[in-house]
TORFI-140992 format. One record per residue (C-alpha): residue in one letter; residue number from 1; x, z, y. Coordinates in pm, 1 decimal. Each point is the difference from the previous one (the first is absolute). Layout:
BEGIN
@aa:A; i:NUM; u:X; w:Z; v:Y
...
// end
This chain:
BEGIN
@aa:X; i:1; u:-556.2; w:-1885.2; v:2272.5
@aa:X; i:2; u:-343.0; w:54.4; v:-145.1
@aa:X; i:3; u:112.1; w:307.2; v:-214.4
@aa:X; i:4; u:99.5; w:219.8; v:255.6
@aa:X; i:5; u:6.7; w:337.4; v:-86.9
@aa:X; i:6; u:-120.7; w:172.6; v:390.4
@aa:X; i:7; u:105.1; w:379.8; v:38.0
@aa:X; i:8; u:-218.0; w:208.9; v:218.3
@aa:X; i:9; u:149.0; w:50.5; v:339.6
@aa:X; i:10; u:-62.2; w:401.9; v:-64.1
@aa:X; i:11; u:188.7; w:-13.9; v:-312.3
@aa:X; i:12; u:317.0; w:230.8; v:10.1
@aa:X; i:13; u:341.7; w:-192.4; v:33.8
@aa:X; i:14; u:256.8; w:-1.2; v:-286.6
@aa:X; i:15; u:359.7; w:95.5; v:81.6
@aa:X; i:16; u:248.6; w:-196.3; v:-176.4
@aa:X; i:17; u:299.4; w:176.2; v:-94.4
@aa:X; i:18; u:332.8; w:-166.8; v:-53.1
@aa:X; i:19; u:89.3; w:204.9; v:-366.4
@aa:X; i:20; u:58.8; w:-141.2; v:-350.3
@aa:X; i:21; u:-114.5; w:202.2; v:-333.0
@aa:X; i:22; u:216.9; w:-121.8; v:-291.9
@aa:X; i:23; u:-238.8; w:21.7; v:-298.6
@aa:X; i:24; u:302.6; w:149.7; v:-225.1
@aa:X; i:25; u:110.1; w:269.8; v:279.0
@aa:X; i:26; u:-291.1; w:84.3; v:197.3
@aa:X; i:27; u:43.7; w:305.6; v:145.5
@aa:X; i:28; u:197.5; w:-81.5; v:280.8
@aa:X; i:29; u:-186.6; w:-254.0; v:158.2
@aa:X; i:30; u:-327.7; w:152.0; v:-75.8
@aa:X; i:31; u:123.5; w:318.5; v:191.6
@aa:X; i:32; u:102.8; w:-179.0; v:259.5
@aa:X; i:33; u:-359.3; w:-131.0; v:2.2
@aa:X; i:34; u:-129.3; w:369.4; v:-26.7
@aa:X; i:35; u:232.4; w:152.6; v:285.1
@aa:X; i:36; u:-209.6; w:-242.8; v:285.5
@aa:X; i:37; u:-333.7; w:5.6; v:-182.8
@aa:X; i:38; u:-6.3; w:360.8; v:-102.1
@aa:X; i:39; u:267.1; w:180.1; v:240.1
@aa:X; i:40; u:-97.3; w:356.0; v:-75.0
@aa:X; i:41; u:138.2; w:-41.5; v:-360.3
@aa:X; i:42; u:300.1; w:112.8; v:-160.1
@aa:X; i:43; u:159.6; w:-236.9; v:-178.3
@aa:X; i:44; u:149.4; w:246.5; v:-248.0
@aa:X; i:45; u:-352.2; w:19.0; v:-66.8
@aa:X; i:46; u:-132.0; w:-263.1; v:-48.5
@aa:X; i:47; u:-99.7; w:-139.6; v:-361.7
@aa:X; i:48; u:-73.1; w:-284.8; v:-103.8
@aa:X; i:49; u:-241.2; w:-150.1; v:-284.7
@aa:X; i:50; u:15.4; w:-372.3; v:-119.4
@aa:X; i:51; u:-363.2; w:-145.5; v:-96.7
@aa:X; i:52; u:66.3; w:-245.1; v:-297.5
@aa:X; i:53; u:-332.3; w:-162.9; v:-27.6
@aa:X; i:54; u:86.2; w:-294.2; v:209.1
@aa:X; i:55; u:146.6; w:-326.7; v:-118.1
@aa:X; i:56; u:71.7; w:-150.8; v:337.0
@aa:X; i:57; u:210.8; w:240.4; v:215.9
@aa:X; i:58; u:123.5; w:350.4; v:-30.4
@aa:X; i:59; u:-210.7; w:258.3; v:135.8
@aa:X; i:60; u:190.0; w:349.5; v:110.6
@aa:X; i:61; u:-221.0; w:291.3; v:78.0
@aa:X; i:62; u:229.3; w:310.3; v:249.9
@aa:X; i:63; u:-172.4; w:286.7; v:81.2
@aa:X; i:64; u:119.0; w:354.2; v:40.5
@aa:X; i:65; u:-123.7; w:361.4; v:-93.4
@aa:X; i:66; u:-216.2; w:-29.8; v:-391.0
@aa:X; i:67; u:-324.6; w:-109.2; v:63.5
@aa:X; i:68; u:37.2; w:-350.2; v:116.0
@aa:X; i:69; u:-258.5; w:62.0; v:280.7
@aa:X; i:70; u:212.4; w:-236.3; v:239.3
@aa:X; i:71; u:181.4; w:-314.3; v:-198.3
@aa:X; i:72; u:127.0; w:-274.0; v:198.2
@aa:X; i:73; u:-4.2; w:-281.0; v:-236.0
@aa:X; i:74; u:322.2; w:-255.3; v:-2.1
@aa:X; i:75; u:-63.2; w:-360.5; v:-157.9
@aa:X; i:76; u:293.1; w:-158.2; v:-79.2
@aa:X; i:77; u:-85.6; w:-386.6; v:-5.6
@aa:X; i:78; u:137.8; w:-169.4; v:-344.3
@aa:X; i:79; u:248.3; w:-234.1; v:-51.2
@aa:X; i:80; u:-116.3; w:-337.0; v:155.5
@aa:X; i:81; u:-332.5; w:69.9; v:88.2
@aa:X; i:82; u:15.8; w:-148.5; v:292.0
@aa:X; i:83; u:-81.5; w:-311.7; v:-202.3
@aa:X; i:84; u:-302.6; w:150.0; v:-108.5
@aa:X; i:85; u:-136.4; w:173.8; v:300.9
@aa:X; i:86; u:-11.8; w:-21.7; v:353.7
@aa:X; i:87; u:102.8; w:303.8; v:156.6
@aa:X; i:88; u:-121.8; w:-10.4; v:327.1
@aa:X; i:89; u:-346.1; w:-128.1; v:-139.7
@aa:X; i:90; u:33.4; w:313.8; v:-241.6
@aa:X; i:91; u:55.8; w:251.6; v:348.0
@aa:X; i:92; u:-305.2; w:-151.1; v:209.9
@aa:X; i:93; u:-211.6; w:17.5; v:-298.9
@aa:X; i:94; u:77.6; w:375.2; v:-6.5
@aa:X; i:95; u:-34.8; w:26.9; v:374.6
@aa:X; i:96; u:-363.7; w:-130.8; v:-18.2
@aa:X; i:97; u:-97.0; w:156.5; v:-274.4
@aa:X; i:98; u:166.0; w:333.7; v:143.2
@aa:X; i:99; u:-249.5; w:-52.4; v:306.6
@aa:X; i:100; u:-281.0; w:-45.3; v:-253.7
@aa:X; i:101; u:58.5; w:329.0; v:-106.9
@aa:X; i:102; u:54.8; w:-107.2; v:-370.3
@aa:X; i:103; u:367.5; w:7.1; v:-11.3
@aa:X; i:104; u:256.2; w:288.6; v:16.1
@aa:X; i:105; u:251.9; w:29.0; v:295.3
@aa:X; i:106; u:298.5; w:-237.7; v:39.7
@aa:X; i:107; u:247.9; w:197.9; v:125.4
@aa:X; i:108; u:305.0; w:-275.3; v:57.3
@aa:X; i:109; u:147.5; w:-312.1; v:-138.7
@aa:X; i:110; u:344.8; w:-3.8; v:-80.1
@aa:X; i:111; u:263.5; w:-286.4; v:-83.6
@aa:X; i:112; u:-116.6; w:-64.7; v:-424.2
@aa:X; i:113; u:-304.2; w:238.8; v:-9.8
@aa:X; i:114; u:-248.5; w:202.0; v:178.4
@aa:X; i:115; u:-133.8; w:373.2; v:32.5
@aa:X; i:116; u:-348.4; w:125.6; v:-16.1
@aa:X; i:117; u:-230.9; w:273.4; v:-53.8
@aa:X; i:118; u:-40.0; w:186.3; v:-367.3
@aa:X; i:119; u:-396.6; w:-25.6; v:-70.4
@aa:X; i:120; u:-82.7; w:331.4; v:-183.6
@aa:X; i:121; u:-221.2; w:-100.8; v:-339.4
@aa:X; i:122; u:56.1; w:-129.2; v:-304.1
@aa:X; i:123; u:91.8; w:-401.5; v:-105.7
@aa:X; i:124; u:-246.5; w:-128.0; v:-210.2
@aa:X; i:125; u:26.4; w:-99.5; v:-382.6
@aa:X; i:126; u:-190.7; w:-334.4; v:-147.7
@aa:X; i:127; u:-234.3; w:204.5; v:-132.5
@aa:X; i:128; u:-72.7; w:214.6; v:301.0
@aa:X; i:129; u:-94.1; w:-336.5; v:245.3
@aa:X; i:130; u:-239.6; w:-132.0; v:-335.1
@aa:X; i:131; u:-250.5; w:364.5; v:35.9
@aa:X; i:132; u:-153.7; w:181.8; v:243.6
@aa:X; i:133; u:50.9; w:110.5; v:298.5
@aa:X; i:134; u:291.7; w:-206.5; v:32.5
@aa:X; i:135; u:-120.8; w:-317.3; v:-23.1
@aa:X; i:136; u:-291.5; w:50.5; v:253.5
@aa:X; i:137; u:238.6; w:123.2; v:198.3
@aa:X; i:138; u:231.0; w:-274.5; v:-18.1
@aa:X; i:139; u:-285.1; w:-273.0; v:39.3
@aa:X; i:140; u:-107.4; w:146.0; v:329.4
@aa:X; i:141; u:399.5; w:54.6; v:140.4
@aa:X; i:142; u:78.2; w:-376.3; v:-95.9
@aa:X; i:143; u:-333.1; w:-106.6; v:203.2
@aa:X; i:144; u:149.2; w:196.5; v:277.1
@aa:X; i:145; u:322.5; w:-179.7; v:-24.2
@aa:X; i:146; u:-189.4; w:-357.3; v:14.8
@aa:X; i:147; u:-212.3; w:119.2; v:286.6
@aa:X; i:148; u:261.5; w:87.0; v:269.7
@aa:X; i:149; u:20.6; w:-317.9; v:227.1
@aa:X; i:150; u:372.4; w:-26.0; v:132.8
@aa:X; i:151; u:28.7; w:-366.1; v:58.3
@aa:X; i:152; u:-22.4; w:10.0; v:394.8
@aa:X; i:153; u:-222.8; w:-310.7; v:26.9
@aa:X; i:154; u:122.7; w:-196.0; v:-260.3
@aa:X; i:155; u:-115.0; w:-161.9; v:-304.3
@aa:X; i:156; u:162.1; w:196.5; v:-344.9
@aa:X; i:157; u:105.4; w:-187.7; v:-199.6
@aa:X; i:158; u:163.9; w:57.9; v:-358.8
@aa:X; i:159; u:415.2; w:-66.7; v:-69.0
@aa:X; i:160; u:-60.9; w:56.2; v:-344.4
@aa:X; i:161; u:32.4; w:-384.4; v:-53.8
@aa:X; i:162; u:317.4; w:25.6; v:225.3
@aa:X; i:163; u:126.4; w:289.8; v:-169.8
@aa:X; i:164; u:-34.6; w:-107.7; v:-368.2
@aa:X; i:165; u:177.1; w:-326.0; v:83.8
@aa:X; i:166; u:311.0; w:167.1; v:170.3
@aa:X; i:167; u:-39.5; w:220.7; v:-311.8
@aa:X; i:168; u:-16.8; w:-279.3; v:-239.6
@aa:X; i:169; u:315.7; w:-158.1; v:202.4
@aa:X; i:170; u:182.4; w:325.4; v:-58.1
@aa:X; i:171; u:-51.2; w:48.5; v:-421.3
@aa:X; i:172; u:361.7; w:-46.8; v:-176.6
@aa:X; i:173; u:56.9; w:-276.4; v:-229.1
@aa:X; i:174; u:255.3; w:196.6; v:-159.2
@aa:X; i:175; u:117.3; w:362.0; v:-78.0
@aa:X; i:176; u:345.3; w:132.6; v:6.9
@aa:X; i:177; u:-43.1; w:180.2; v:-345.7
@aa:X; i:178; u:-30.6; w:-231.8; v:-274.3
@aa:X; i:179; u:-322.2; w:189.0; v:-180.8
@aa:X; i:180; u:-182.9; w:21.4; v:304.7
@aa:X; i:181; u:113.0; w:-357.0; v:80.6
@aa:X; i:182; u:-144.2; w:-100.5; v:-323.2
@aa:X; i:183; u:-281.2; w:157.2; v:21.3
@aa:X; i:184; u:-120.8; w:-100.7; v:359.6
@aa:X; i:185; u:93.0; w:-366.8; v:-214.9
@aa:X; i:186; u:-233.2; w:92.1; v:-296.1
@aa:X; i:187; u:-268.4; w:190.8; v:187.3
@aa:X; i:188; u:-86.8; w:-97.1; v:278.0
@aa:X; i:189; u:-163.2; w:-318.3; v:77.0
@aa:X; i:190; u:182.5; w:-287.0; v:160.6
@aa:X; i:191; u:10.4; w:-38.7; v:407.4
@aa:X; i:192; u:-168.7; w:-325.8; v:-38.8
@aa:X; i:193; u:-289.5; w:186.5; v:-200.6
@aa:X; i:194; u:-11.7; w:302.2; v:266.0
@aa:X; i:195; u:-36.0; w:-216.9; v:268.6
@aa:X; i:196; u:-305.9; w:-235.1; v:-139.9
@aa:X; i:197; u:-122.5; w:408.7; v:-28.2
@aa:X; i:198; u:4.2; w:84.7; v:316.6
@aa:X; i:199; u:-99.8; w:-322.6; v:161.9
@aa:X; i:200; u:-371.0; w:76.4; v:-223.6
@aa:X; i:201; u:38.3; w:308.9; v:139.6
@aa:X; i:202; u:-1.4; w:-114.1; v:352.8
@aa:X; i:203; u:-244.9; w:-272.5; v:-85.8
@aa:X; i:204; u:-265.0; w:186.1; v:-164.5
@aa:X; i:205; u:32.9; w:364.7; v:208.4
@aa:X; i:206; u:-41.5; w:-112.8; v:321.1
@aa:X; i:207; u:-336.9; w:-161.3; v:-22.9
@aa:X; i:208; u:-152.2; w:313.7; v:-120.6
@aa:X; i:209; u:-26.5; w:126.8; v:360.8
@aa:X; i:210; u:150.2; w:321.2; v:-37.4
@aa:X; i:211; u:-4.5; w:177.7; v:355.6
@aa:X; i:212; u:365.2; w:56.7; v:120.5
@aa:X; i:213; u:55.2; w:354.5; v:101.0
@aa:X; i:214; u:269.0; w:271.5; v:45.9
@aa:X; i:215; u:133.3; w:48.4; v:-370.9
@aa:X; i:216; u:192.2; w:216.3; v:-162.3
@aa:X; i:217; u:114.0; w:-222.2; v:-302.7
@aa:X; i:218; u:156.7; w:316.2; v:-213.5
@aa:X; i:219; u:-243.5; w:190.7; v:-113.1
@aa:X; i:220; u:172.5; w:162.9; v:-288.4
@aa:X; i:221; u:-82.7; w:369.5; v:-127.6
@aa:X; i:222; u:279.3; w:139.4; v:161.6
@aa:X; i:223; u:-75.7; w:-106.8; v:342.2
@aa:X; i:224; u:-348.6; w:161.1; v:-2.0
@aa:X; i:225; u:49.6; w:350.0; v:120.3
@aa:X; i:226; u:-290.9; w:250.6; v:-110.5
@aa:X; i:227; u:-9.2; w:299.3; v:212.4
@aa:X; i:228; u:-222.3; w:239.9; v:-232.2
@aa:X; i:229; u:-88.5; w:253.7; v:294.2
@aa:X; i:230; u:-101.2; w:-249.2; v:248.6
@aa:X; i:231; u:-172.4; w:-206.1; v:-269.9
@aa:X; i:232; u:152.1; w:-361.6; v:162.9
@aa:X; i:233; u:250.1; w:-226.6; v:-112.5
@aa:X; i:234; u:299.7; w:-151.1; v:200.3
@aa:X; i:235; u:177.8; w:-381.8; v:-73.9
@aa:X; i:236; u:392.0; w:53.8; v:61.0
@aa:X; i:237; u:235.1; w:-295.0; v:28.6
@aa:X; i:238; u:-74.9; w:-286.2; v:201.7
@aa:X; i:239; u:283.8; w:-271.7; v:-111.5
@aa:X; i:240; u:-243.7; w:-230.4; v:-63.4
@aa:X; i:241; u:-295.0; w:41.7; v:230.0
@aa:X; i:242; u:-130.1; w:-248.5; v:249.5
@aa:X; i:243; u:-238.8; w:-291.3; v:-31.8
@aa:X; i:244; u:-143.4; w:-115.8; v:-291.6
@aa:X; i:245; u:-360.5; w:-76.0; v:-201.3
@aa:X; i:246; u:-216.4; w:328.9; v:-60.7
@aa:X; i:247; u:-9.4; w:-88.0; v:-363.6
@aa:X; i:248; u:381.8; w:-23.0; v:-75.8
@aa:X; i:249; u:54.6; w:360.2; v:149.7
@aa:X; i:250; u:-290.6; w:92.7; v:-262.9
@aa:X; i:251; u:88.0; w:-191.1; v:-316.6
@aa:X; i:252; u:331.6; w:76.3; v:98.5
@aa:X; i:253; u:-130.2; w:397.2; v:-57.0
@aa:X; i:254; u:-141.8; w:-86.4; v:-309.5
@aa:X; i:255; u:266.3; w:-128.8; v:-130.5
@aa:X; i:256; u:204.4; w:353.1; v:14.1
@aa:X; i:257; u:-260.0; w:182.1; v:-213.2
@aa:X; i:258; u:231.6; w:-144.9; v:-239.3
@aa:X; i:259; u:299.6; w:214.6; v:74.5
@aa:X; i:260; u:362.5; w:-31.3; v:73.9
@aa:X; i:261; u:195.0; w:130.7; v:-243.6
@aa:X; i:262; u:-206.1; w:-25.1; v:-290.6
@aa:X; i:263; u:-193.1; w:-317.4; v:97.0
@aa:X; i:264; u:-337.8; w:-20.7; v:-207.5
@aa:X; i:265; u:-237.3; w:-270.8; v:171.6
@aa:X; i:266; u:-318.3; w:106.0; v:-250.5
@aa:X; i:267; u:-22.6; w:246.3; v:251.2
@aa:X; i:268; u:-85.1; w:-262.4; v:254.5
@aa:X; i:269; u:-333.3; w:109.4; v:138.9
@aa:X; i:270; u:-331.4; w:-159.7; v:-164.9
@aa:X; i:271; u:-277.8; w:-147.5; v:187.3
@aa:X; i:272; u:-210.5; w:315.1; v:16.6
@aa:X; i:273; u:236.2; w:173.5; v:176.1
@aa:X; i:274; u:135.6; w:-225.0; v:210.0
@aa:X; i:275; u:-370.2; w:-101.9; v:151.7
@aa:X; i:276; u:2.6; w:362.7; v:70.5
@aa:X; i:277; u:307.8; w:34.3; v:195.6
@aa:X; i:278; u:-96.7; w:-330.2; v:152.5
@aa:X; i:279; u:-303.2; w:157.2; v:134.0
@aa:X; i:280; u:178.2; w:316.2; v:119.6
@aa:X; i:281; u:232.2; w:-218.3; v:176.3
@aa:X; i:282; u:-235.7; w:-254.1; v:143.4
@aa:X; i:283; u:-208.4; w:330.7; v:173.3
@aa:X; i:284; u:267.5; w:151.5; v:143.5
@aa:X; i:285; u:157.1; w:-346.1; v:127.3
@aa:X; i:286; u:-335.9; w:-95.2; v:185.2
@aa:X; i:287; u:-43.7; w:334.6; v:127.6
@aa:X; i:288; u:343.7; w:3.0; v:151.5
@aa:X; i:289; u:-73.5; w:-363.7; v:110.1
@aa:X; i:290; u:-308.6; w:146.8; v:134.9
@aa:X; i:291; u:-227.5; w:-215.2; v:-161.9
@aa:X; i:292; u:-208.6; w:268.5; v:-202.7
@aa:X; i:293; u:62.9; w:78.4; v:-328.2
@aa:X; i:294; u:-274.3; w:-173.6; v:-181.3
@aa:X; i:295; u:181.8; w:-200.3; v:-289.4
@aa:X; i:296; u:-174.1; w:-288.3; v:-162.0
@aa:X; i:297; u:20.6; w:-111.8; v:-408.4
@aa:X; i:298; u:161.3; w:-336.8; v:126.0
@aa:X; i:299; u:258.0; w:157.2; v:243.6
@aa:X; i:300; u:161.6; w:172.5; v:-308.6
@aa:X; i:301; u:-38.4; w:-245.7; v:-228.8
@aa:X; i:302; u:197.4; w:-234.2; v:247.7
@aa:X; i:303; u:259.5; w:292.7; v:38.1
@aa:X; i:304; u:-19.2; w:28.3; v:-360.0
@aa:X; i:305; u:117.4; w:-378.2; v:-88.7
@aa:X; i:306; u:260.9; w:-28.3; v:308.7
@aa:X; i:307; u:205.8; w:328.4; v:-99.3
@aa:X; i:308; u:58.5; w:-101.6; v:-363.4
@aa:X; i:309; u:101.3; w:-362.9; v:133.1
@aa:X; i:310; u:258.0; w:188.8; v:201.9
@aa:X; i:311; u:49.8; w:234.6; v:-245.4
@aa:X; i:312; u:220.8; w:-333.2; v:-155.7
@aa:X; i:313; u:178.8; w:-46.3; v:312.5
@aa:X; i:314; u:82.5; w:350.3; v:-15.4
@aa:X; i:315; u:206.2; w:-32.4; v:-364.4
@aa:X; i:316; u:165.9; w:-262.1; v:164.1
@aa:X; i:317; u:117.9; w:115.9; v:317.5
@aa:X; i:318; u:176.8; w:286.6; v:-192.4
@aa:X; i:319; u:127.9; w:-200.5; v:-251.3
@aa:X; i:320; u:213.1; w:-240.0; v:227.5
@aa:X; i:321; u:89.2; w:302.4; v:207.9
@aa:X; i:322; u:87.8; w:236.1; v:-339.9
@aa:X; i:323; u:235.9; w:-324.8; v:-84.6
@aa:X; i:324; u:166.8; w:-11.9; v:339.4
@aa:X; i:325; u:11.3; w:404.5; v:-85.1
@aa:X; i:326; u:220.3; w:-78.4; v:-323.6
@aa:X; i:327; u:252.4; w:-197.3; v:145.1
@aa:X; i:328; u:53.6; w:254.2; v:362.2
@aa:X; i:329; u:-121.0; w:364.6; v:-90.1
@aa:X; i:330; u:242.5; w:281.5; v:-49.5
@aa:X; i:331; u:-317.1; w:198.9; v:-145.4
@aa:X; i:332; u:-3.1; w:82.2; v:-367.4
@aa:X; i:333; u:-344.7; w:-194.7; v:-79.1
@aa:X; i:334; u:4.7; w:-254.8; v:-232.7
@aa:X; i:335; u:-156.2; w:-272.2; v:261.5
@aa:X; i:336; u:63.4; w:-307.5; v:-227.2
@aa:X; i:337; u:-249.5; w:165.5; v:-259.1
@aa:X; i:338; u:-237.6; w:91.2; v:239.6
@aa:X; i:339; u:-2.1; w:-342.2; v:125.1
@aa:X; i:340; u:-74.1; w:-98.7; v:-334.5
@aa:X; i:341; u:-301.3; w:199.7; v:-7.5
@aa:X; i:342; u:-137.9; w:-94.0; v:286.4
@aa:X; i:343; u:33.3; w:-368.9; v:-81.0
@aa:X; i:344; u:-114.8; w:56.9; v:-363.1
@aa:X; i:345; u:-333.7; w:172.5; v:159.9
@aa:X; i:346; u:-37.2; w:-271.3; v:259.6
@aa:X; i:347; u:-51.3; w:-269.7; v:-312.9
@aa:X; i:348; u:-208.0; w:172.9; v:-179.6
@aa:X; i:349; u:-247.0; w:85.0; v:265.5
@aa:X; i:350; u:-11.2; w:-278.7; v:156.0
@aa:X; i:351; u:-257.5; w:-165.0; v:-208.7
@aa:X; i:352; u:-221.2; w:195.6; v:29.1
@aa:X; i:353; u:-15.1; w:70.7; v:334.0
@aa:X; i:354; u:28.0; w:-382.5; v:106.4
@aa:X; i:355; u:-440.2; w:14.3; v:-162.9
@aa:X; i:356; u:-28.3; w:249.8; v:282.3
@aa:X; i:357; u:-203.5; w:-174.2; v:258.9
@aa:X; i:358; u:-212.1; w:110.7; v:320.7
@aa:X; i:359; u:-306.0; w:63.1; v:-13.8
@aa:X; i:360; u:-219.7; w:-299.9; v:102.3
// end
């Protein structure tokens, strides 16, 4: 299995304990969570604080006294995501990246969710990870993601081809409420159209030689933590790390300069600023490669054409998963829509960015 993710012998074991958190009465599985992971606690005292930024799972934050100095962190996994992400790929991801020093602690894994360590700092907005220092900061943490070897011998190689076909195997043909029905009818293109899509995409992506590496593949704003004392920034949630091409995980970032909510893709980044953060990355990544940091024009042009190919397979990776999202997700987020977007984006930009080509 060539994309074996390879935790560190050193890395800390992760209890599993045999408790169930019902997302609409939490509080007394996640204390029974609390009692083994935080014993010293009163549970009389212990409050709890949902997080409502996600649109996957449920994320529960207990603590105890008023300054949220020590938060154990309880993520309650969604309604079906098990289609959509593979759970033990999700907790070795975290283990690795844990021994890499650039994740926070993971504290257990429990029957429909896990628990973790609160990172102290701020999430980011989209127009905090578009300006500096964030986005220097950023360039250099991603190249340290895509640095750390944890294949144990083998070759990487990328299941995004994998993925987006189980995906596209997965995407409802029909809705149980008749607007969303007829939209998904209306809007949406047809199954036989999605799948000429993504067989280009697999086609035309792979040649461009796109190193496989240790991704993160969710770089949204609100998984960048920005500590403001320390002066670093932390990724949070690993559902969909493991192996895939450099260039997806950075398209993919580009991508959420658009925002969730209040999507608004003029704010995708221009060239100027992307050869910048190109060349931030590219340092840092051949410094923690060890191979210097001197950067040529032609490495970052290269960079430059290959992320804002993937930047296409990005829109549609999240559009076939927003679609399985619609028909599953107990989460107020109107997925269907954002499917739409995503799709809508992925037409209009791709041709333009099919004239990209390599440099000779």
């Amino acid at each position: 299995m060539a994309n074996y993710i390879h935790v560190p012998d050193e890395a800390p074991a992760v209890p599993k304990i045999d408790v169930s958190v019902d997302e609409n009465d939490f509080r007394p599985g996640a204390l029974k969570l609390i009692s083994q992971l935080r014993p010293k606690w009163n549970a009389s005292d212990v409050k709890m604080k949902f997080f409502t930024d996600g649109i996957t799972n449920k994320l529960l934050g207990c603590y105890v006294g008023a300054n949220m100095q020590d938060v154990v962190l309880v993520r309650i996994y969604g309604n079906k995501t098990e289609l959509l992400v593979d759970r033990d790929n999700e907790v070795k991801s975290f283990r690795v990246l844990q021994a890499h020093r650039c994740a926070p602690q993971l504290y257990c894994t429990f029957n429909n969710g896990l628990c973790y360590e609160f990172l102290q700092g701020t999430a980011l907005e989209p127009e905090d990870i578009r300006s500096q220092p964030a986005f220097s900061l950023i360039a250099r943490q991603l190249a340290k993601y895509h640095a750390i070897h944890a294949h144990n011998g083998w070759v990487p190689q990328s299941d995004l081809w994998l993925k987006m076909g189980k995906y596209f195997s997965l995407i409802p043909k029909h809705l149980k409420d008749p607007e969303q029905d007829a939209r998904l009818n209306k809007e949406v293109p047809s199954p036989q159209c999605l799948r000429k899509e993504l067989l280009w995409l697999q086609k035309t992506l792979s040649v461009l030689n796109s190193p496989v590496v240790l991704c993160h593949n969710d770089l949204l704003c609100k998984n960048i933590i920005y500590n403001q004392e320390t002066g670093n920034v932390k990724f949070i949630d690993y559902e969909y790390a493991g192996y895939n091409y450099q260039a997806y995980d950075i398209g993919n970032h580009f991508n959420e300069f658009a925002g969730l909510n209040e999507v608004d893709y003029s704010h995708y980044p221009g060239r100027a600023f992307q050869l910048q953060w190109l060349r931030s990355y590219l340092e840092a990544y051949k410094e923690y490669k060890g191979q210097g940091s001197e950067v040529t024009e032609e490495e970052v042009e290269v960079l430059y054409v290959q992320v804002n190919r993937f930047a296409l397979a990005s829109h549609f990776f999240w559009a076939l998963w927003a679609l399985i999202q619609a028909k599953f997700s107990t989460i107020d987020f109107d997925f269907l829509g954002y499917a739409v977007l995503r799709l809508n984006q992925y037409f209009k930009m791709k041709p333009e960015l099919e004239e990209l080509n390599l440099p000779e």
